[in-house]
C-alpha positions as CSV (number, residue, x, y, z in Angstrom):
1,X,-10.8,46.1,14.6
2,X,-11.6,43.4,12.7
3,X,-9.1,41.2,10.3
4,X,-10.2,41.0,7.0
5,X,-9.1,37.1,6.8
6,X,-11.3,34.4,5.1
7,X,-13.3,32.7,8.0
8,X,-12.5,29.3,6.7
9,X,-8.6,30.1,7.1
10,X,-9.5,31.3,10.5
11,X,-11.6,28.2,11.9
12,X,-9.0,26.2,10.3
13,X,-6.2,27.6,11.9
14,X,-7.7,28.3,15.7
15,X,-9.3,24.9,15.7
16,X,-5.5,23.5,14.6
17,X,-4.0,25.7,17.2
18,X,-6.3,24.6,20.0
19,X,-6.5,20.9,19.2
20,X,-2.6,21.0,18.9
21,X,-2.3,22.1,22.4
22,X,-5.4,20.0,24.3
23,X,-3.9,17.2,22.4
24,X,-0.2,17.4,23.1
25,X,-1.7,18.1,27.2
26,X,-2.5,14.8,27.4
27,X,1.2,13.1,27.1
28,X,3.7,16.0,28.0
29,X,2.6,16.1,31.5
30,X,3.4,12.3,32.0
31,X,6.8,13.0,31.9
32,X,6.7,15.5,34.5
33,X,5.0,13.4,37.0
34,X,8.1,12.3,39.1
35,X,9.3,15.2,39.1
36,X,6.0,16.7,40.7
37,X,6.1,14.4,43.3
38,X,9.4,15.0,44.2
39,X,9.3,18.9,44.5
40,X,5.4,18.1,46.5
41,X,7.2,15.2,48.7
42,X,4.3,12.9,47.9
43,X,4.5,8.8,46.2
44,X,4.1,8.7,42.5
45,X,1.2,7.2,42.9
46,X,-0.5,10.2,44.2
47,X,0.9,12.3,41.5
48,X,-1.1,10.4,39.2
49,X,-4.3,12.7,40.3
50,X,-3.0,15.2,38.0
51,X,-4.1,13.3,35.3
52,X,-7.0,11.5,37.2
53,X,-8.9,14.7,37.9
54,X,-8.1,16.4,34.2
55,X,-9.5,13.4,31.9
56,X,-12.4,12.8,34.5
57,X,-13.1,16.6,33.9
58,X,-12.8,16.1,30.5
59,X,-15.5,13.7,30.5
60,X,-18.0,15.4,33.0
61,X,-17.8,19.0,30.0
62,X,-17.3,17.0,26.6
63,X,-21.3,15.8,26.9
64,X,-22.6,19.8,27.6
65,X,-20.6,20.8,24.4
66,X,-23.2,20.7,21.3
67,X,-25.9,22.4,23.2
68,X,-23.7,24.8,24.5
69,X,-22.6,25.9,21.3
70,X,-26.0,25.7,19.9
71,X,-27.6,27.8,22.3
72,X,-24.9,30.5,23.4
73,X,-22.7,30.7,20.1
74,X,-20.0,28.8,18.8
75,X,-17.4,31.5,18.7
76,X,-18.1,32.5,22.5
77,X,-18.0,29.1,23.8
78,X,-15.0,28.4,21.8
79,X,-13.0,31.1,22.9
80,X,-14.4,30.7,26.8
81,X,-13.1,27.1,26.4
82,X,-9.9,28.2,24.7
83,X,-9.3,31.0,27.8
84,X,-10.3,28.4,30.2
85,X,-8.1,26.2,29.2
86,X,-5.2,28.6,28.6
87,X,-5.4,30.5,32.0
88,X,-5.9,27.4,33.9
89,X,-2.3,26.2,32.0
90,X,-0.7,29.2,33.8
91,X,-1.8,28.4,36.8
92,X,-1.2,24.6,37.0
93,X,2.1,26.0,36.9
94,X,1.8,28.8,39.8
95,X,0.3,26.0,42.2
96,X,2.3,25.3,45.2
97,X,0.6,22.3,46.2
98,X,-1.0,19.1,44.9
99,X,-4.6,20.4,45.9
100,X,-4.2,23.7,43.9
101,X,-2.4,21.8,41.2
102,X,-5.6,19.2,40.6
103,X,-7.9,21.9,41.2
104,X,-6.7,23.7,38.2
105,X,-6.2,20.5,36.4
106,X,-10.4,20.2,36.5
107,X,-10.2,23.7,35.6
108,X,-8.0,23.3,32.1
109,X,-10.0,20.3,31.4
110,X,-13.7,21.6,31.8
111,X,-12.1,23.6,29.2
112,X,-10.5,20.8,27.2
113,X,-13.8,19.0,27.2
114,X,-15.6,21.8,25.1
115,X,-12.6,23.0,22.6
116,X,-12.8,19.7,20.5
117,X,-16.7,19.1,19.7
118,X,-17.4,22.6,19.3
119,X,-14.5,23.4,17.1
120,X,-15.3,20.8,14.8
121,X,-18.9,21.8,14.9
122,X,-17.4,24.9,13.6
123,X,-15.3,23.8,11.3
124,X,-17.7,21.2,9.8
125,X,-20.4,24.1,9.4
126,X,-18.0,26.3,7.8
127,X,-16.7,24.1,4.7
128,X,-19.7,22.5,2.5
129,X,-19.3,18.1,2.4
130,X,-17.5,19.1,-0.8
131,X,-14.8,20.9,1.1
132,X,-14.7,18.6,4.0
133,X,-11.9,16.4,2.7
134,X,-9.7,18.5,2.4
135,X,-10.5,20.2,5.6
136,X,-10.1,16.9,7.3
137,X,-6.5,16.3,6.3
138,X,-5.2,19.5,7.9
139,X,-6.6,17.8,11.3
140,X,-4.2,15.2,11.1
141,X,-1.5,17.7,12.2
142,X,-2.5,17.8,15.5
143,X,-3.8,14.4,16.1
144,X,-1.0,12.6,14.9
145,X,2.2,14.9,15.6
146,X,1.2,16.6,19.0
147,X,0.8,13.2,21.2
148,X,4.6,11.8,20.0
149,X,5.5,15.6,20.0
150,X,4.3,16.3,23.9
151,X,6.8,13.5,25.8
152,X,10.0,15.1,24.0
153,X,9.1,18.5,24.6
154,X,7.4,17.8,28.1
155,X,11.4,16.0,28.9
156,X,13.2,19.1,27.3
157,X,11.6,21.7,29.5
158,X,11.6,19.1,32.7
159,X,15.6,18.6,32.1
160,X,16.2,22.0,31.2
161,X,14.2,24.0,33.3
162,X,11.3,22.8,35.5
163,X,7.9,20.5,35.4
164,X,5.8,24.1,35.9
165,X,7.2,24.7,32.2
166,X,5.1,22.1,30.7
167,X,2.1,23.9,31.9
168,X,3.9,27.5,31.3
169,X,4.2,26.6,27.5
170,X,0.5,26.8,26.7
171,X,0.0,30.3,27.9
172,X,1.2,32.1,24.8
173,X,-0.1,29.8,22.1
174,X,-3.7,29.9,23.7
175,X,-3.1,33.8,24.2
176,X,-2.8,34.3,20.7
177,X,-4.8,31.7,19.7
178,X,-7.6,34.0,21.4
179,X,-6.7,37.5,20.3
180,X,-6.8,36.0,16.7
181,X,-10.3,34.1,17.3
182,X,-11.7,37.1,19.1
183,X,-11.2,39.5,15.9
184,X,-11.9,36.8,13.2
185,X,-14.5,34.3,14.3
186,X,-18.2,35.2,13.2
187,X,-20.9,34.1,15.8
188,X,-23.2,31.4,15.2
189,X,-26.2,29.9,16.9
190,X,-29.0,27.7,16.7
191,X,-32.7,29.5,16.6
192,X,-34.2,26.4,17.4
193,X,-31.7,25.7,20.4
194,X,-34.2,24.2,23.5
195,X,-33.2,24.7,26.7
196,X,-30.5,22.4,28.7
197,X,-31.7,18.5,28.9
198,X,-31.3,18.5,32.8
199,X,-32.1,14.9,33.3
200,X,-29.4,14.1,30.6
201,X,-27.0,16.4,32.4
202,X,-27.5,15.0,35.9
203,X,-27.2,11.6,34.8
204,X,-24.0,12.2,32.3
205,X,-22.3,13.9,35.2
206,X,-21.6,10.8,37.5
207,X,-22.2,8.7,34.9
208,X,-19.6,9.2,32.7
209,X,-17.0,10.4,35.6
210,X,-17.5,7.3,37.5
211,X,-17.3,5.0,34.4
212,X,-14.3,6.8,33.5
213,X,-12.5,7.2,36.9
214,X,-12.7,3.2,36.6
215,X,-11.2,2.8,33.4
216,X,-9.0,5.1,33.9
217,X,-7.3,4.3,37.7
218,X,-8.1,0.2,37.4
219,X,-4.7,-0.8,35.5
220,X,-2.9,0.9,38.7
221,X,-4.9,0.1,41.3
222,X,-6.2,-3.0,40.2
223,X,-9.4,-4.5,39.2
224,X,-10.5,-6.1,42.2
225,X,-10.1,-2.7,44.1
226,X,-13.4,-1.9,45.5
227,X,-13.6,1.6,44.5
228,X,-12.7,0.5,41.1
229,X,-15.8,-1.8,40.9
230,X,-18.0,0.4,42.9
231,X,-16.9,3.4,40.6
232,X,-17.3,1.1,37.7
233,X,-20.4,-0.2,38.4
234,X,-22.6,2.9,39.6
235,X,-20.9,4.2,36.5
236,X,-22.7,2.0,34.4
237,X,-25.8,1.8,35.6
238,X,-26.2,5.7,35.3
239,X,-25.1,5.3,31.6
240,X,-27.5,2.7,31.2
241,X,-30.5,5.4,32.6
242,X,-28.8,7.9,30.7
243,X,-29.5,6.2,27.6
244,X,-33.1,5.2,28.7
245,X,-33.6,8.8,29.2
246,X,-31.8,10.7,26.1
247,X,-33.8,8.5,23.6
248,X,-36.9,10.1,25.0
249,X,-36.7,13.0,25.7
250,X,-37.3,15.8,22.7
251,X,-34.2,17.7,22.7
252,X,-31.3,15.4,24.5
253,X,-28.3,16.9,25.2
254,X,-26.7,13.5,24.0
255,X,-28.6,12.8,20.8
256,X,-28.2,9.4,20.3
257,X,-31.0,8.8,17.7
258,X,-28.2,10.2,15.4
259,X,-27.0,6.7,15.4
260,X,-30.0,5.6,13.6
261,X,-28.1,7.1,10.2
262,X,-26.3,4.4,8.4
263,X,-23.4,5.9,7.8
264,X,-22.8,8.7,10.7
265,X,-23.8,4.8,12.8
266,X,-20.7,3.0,10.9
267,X,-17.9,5.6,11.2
268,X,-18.5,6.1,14.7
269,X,-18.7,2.8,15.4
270,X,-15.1,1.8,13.2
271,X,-13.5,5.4,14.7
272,X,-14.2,3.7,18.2
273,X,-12.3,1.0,17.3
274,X,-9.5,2.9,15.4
275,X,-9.4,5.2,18.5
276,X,-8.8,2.1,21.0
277,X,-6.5,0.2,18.9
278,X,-4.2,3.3,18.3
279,X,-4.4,4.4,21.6
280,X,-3.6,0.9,23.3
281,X,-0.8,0.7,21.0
282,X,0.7,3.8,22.0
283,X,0.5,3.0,25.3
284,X,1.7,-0.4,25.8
285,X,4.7,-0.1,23.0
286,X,6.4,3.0,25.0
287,X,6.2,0.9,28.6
288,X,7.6,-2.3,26.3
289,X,10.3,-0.4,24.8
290,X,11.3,1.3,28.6
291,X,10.7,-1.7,31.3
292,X,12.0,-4.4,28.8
293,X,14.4,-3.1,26.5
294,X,15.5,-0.4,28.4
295,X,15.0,2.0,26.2
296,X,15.3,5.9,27.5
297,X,12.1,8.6,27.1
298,X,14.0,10.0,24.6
299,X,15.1,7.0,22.4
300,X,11.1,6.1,22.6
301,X,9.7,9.2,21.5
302,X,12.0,9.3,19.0
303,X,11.2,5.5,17.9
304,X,7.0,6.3,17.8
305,X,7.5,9.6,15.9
306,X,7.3,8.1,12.3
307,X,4.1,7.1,13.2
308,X,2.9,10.5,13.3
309,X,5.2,11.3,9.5
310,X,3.4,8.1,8.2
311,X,-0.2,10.3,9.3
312,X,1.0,13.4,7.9
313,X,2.2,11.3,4.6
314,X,-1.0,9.8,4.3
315,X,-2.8,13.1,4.4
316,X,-1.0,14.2,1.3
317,X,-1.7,11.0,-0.5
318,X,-5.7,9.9,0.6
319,X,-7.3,12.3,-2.4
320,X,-5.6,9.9,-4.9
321,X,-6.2,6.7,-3.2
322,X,-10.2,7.6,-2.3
323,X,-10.8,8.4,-5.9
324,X,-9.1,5.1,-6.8
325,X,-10.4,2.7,-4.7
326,X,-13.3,4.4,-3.0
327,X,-14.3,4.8,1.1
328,X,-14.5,0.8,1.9
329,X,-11.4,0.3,0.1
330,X,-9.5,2.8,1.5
331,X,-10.5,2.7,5.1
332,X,-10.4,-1.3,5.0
333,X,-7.2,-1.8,3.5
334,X,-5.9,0.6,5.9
335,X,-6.9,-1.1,9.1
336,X,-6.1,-4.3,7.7
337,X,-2.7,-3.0,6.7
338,X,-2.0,-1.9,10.5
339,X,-3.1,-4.5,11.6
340,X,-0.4,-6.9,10.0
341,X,2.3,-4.5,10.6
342,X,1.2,-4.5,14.3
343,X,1.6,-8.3,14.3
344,X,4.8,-7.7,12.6
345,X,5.9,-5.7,15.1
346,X,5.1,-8.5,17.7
347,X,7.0,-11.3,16.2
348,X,10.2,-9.3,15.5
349,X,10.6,-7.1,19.0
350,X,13.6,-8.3,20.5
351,X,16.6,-6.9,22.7
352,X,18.1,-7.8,19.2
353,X,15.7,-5.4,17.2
354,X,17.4,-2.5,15.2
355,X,15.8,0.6,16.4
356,X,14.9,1.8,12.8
357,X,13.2,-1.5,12.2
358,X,10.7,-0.3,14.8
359,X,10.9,3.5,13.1
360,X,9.8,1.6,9.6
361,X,7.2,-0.2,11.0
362,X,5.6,2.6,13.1
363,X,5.6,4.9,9.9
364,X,3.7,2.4,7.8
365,X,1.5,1.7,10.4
366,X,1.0,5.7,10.4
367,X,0.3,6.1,6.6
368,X,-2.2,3.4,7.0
369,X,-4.4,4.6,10.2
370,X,-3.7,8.3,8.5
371,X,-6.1,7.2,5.4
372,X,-8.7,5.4,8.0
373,X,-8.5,8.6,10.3
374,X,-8.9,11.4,7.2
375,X,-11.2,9.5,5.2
376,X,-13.6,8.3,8.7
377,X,-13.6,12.3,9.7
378,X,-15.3,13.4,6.9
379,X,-17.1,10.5,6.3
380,X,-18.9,10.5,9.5
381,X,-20.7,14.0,9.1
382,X,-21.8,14.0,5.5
383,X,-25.5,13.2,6.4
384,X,-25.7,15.5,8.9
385,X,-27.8,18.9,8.6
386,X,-26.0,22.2,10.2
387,X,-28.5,22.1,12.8
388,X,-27.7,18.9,13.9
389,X,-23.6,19.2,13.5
390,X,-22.9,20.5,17.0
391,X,-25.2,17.5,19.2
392,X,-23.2,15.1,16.3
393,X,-19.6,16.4,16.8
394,X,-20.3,15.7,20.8
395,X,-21.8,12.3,20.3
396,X,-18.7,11.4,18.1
397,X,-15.8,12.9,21.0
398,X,-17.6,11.4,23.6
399,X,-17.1,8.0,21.9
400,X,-13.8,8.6,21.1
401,X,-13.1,9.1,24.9
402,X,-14.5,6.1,25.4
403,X,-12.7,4.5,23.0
404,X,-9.6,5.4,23.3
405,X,-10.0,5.0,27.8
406,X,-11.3,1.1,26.8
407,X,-7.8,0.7,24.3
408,X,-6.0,1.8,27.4
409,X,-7.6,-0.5,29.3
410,X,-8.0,-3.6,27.6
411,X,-4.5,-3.8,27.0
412,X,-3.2,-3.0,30.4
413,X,-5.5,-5.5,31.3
414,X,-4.0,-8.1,28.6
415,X,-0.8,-7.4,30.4
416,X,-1.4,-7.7,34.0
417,X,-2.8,-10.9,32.9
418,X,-0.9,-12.6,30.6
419,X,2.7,-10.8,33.0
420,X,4.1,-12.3,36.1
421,X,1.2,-10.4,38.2
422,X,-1.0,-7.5,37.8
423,X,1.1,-4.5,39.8
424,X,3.8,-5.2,36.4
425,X,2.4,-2.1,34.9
426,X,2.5,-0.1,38.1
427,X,6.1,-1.1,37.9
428,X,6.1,-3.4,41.1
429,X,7.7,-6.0,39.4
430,X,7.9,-5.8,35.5
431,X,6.2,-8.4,33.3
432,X,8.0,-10.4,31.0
433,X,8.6,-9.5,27.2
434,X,6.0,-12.1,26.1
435,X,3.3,-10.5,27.9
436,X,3.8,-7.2,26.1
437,X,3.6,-8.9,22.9
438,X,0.5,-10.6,24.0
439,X,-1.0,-7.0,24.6
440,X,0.2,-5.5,21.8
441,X,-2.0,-8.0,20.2
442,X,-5.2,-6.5,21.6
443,X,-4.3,-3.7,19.4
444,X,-4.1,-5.6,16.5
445,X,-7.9,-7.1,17.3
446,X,-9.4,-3.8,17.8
447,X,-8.5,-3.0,14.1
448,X,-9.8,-6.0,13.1
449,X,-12.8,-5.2,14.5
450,X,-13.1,-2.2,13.0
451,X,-12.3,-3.8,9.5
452,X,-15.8,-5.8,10.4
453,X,-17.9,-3.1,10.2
454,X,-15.8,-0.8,7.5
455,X,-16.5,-3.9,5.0
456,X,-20.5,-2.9,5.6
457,X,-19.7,0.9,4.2
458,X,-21.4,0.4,1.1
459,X,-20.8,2.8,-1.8
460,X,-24.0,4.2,-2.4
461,X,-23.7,6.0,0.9
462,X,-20.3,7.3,-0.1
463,X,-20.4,7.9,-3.7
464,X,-21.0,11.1,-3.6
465,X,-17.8,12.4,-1.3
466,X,-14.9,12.0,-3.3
467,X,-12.3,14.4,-2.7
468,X,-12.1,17.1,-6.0
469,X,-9.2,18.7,-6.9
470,X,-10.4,22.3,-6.3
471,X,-8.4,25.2,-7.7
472,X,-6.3,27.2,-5.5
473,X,-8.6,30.5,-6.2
474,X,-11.6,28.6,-4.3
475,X,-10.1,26.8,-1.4
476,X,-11.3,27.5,2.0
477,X,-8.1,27.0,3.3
478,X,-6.0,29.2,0.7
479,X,-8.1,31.9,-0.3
480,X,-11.0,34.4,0.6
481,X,-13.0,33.4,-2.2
482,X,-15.7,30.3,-1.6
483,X,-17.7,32.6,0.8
484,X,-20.8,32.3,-0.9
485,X,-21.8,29.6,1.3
486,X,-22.4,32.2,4.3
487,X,-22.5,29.5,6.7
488,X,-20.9,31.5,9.8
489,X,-18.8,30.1,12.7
């Protein structure tokens, strides 16, 4: 049986659905990390795999994700990721051990790795450029409310009930999310679709695990480590082959020649940066707010969550301020407007500080990076064709990944660095409030280099793209009508 739904409601509100869950994965099960190793009898440290072998997953999938769509269908390698994902989620929370446990962490992220690129691939194919802003503001949602959203939950269900729960509460979302695709979702693939670039695929694999295993373990274990620099390294050097190889070969499964387009070239490069600053920031200001003002979870969580309202809020307002000001305009005076705040922030935090001071700051800090995030997702895919959309939405995740891993990085490194010893963000030893400040200021820089290149957008590329105010009758997301542009999922 088949729902007679308009297909741009139901990419938009699977693709929401998913990305709300995969999203909000990646900071709820933080929170239940000493309590796994407690229940397993095993250090902290060594519950940290859970995460290790998930993102490492992530990043092994994420590259396979365009041609996979391409050549087997979008809508059934959406929903196999989607199931993936969901029945892995259940049984992350059956495991008994912290084997099973990280196997089925690989598991839910293989399927993590391939919900995000081929979603939007979806989603980008089914609304025309036109349509795309609009579309682009709904995706705020779950990037900006579900990783604030996934700590205060992810304590809830660890207080209340147990760690398994954190895992549990995925299973009937994705379930749903499924039964609802399954009926809806029109197929779509690629005639042209070549068959898999193997050379790309063996050298992504350890490439981009190793690279990432590095960047992701070194704050904790250290840089000097030699795993870390043996990890790092061989890392690297595949990458380096990798990109030898994939700008050779006819059909790469990473197609990095999409980088010779102006503009698709600028946003990635700016959403990099946007993705490392945010990230850093969201990652150093929690352990700041904890190991030096002694803050709880809670009282943190709650402090960061305007960020996200600031996000939402700018979604409502970025229609007005691009057709005022224009792309450059908006997207520069955004990451220039975070950045002061996050110096702001710097020179005011204090055992002193009035919580709401922090709440103010993190909302308008949100409303800016909300109208840089909305108006750089639509903005990167407007010169590319439908045939090319799925090998673009993978190039542009994979960079993100990297992104946001190198925001997490630099900054712990800015910490150990500038703190009383490395092992401060480990929490042997804590470092001292000026060394947080001092990495919170990496945050700031990553915006600013962002704003470098976001001053190059120039408005012939963009003119074009400003958001319309459509009528509620032809809206993708409101009604059926629109569906002359055939374009299925």
């Amino acid at each position: 049986m088949k729902i007679q739904l308009n297909p741009k409601s139901a990419v938009s509100i699977v693709y929401v659905t998913a990305m709300f869950m995969a999203v909000m994965d990646g900071t709820i099960v933080n929170v239940a990390l000493p309590a796994i190793s407690d229940e397993f009898q095993i250090p902290p440290s060594a519950a940290s795999s859970v995460n290790v072998g998930y993102l490492v997953s992530i990043a092994v999938f994420l590259p396979m994700a365009g041609w996979l769509g391409d050549r087997f269908g979008t809508k059934r390698t959406f929903l196999i990721a989607l199931g993936m994902f969901t029945f892995a989620s259940a049984l992350c929370g059956f495991a008994d051990n912290l084997q099973l446990l990280n196997l089925f962490r690989v598991f839910q992220g293989a399927g993590g790795g391939l919900l995000t690129p081929v979603g939007m691939a979806m989603l980008f194919r089914t609304f025309s450029p036109e349509e795309r802003p609009k579309v682009s503001r709904s995706l705020v949602f779950p990037i900006a409310i579900a990783p604030v959203f996934g700590p205060v939950v992810g304590g809830f269900l660890v207080e209340q009930l147990s760690w398994r729960w954190v895992f549990y509460i995925n299973f009937p979302i994705g379930i749903l999310a499924l039964l609802f695709g399954f009926m809806v979702f029109l197929e779509h693939k690629e005639a042209a679709a070549e068959r898999l670039d193997l050379p790309g695929f063996l050298l992504s694999v350890p490439g981009l695990s190793l690279l990432m295993y590095a960047l992701i373990q070194g704050p904790s274990q250290g840089w000097r480590s030699p795993v870390i620099w043996g990890a790092g390294v061989c890392g690297f050097i595949f990458i380096c082959f990798l990109v030898f190889v994939e700008l050779r070969v006819k059909t790469p499964m990473l197609d990095l020649r999409l980088l010779s387009a102006r503009l698709f070239r600028t946003m990635s490069i700016i959403s990099l940066f946007n993705a490392a600053g945010l990230t850093g920031l969201l990652f150093i200001f929690p352990l700041l707010y904890q190991s030096a003002l002694n803050a709880s979870a809670l009282e943190t969580g709650l402090t960061t969550f305007p960020e996200a309202l600031g996000m939402m809020l700018a979604s409502r307002v970025m229609p007005w301020s691009y057709r005022r000001l224009g792309a450059r305009q908006v997207i520069a005076g955004g990451l220039l407007g975070a950045a002061i705040l996050i110096v702001a922030l710097v020179s005011i935090i204090g055992p002193e500080t009035k919580p709401w001071t922090f709440r103010i700051l993190f909302l308008g800090i949100g409303f800016f990076l909300g109208h840089v995030g909305v108006t750089s997702q639509f903005l990167t895919f407007n010169d590319i064709t439908s045939a090319s959309m799925g090998r673009a939405t993978t190039l542009f995740n994979v960079q993100n990944r990297i992104g946001s891993a190198l925001g997490v990085v630099a900054l712990a490194g800015l910490l150990g660095t500038f703190g009383t010893n490395a092992a401060g963000v480990t929490g042997v030893g804590q470092p001292p409030l000026a060394a947080y400040r001092f990495a919170l200021l990496g945050s700031a820089v990553f915006l600013a280099a962002a704003l470098v290149f976001a001053l190059r957008i120039r408005q012939l590329d963009t003119a074009a793209m400003a958001p319309k105010q459509v009528p509620a009758k032809s809206s993708g997301m409101e009604s059926s009508a629109s569906e002359e542009n055939g374009q299925s999922c």
